[in-house]
N, C-alpha and C positions, 0 to 999 in steps of 0.2 A: 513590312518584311523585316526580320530579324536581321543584327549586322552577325557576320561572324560567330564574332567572340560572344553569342550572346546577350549580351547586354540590352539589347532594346529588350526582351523575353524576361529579363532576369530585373528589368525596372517596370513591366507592367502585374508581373509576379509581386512587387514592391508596393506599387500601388492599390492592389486587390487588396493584400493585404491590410493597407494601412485603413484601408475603406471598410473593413468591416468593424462592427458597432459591438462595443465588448460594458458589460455593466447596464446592459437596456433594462431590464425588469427595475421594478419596486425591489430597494435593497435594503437588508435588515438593517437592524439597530444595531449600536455594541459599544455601550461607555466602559471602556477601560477599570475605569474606577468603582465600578459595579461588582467589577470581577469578584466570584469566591476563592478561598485561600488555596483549593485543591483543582487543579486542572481538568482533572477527569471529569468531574461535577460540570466546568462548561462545557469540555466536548461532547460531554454526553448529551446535554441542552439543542448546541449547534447539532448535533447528530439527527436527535429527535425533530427538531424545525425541518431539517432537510426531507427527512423522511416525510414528514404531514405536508409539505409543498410538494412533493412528488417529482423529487429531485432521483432520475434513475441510479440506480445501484449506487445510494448513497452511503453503503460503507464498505465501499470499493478503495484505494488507495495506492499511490505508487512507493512501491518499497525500491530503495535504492542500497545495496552494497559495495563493497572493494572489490573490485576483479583480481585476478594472479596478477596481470600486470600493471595493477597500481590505480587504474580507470576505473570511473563511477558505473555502475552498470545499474537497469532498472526495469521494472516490472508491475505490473496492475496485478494485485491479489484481494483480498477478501477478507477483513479483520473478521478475527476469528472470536475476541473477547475484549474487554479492555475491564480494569480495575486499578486500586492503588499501585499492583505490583507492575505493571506494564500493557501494553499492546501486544496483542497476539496473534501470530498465523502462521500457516503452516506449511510444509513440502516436505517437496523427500530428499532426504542428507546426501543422496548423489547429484542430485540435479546441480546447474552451475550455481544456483544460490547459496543450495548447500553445502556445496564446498567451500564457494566463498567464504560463508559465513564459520565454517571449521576452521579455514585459515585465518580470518579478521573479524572476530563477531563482533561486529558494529554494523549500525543501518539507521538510515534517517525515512522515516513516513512524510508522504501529502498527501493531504485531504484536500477534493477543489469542489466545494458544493454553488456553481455557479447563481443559480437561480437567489441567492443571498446573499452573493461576489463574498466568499466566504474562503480561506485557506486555517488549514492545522498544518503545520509540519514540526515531528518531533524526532530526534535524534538522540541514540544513546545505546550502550552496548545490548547485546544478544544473548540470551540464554537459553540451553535447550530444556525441553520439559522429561517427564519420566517417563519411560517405556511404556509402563501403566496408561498416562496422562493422554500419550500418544497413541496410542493403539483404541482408546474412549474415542479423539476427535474422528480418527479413520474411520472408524464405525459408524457414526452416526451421519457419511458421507454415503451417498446414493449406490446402487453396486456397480453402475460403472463407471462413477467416477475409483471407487475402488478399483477397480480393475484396469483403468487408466494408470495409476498408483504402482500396479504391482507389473506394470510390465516394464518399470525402471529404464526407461529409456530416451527419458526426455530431454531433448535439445539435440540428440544425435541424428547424424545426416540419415533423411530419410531415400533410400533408392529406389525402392520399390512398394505403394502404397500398400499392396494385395499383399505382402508379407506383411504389413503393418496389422491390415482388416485381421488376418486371420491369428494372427497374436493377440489382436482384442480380444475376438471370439473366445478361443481357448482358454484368456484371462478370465471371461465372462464369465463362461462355463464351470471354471473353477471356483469364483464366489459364490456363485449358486449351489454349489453342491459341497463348500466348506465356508457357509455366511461367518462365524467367527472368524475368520483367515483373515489377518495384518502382515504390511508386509513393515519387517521389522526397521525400515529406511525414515518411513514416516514419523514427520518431528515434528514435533509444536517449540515455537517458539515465543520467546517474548522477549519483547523491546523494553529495557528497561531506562525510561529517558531520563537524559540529565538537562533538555531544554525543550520546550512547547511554545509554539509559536502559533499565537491567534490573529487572524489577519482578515480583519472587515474592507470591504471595498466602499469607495469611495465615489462619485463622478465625477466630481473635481480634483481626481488625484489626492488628497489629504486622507490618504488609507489608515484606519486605525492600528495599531500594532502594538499587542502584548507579548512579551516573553517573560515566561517563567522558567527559574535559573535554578538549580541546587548543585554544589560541590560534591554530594555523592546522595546515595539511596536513602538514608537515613536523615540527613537535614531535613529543617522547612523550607518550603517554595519559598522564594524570594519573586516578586512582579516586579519588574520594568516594561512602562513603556517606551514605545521603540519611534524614533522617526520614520516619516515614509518612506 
């Protein structure tokens, strides 16, 4: 029986946890000193491994911004691209991120592809794409996830689902009978990083850890590696 205050519940909580078994599988490789000059070149490598093991929605990613009040705030979305010029994805310029990101555009990525006890996390400011740019990615999104999109209203308290339903519908209705129709909110972004961070798992704790550093957009990557 639990005392009170909890604690017996909040130490067998403690125990579960420490009991389960993190790094089980056959874990990749990853010499440091291997590494190419350009980062994207290994993510995209770690990308592709992930994907041929059949690591689910392995290019899923927790995007983290500045909130109004100063706190990290965070979210699972969907790279959307990745190239020289940055990491890319996308929403709509009202939603909390997007404001966020109006107010502080900065945001740091993770990638956790377990199955190779594998992390990316990169950080670095935010840029929007071009109306054009934006209105190409919305398109080529499903129509209700469009219509999802255009009903602008995400994160707000929801009261009543059956007003919700029937606002999809009408959204629905209305991509179907104008398919070009964007709604102008919709934004691509891209992360343009100024540090990447490769982080192989280990069993014995001795985790590899690369970071690649530049002073701004225009430098060469610099590689250090990083203690555990």
């Amino acid at each position: 029986m639990a005392g009170n205050d909890g604690t017996d519940e909040a130490s067998s909580v403690r125990e579960w946890l420490r009991g389960l078994e993190v790094f089980v599988g056959p874990l990749a490789e990853f010499d440091p000193a291997d590494a190419p000059a350009e980062p994207v070149d290994l993510f995209l490598g770690w990308l592709r491994e992930a994907v041929a093991a059949g690591v689910p929605d392995a290019h899923a990613m927790t995007v983290s911004t500045v909130g109004a009040d100063g706190g990290p705030d965070a979210r699972v979305l969907i790279l959307k691209n990745v190239d020289t010029g940055g990491w890319q994805f996308a929403a709509h310029a009202n939603s909390p991120k997007g404001r966020q990101l109006a107010d502080r555009p900065l945001a740091s990525l993770t990638f956790y592809w377990p199955l190779q006890g594998r992390q990316v996390r990169v950080r670095g400011t935010v840029e929007t794409a071009s109306p054009e740019h934006s209105a190409a990615d919305l398109l080529a999104r499903s129509p209700s996830a469009r219509a999802e999109v255009l009903l602008g209203r995400q994160s707000n308290h929801l009261d009543d689902p059956e007003e919700r339903d029937r606002a999809f519908r009408a959204a629905l209705a209305r991509m179907e009978s104008e398919p070009s129709l964007v709604s102008p909110e919709w934004t691509l972004y891209t992360v343009v990083p100024a540090e990447i961070e490769f982080w192989q798992a280990d069993k014995d704790r001795v985790h590899k850890r690369l970071r690649y550093e530049r002073p701004d957009r225009h430098s060469s990557w610099e590689r250090h590696p990083l203690w555990p």
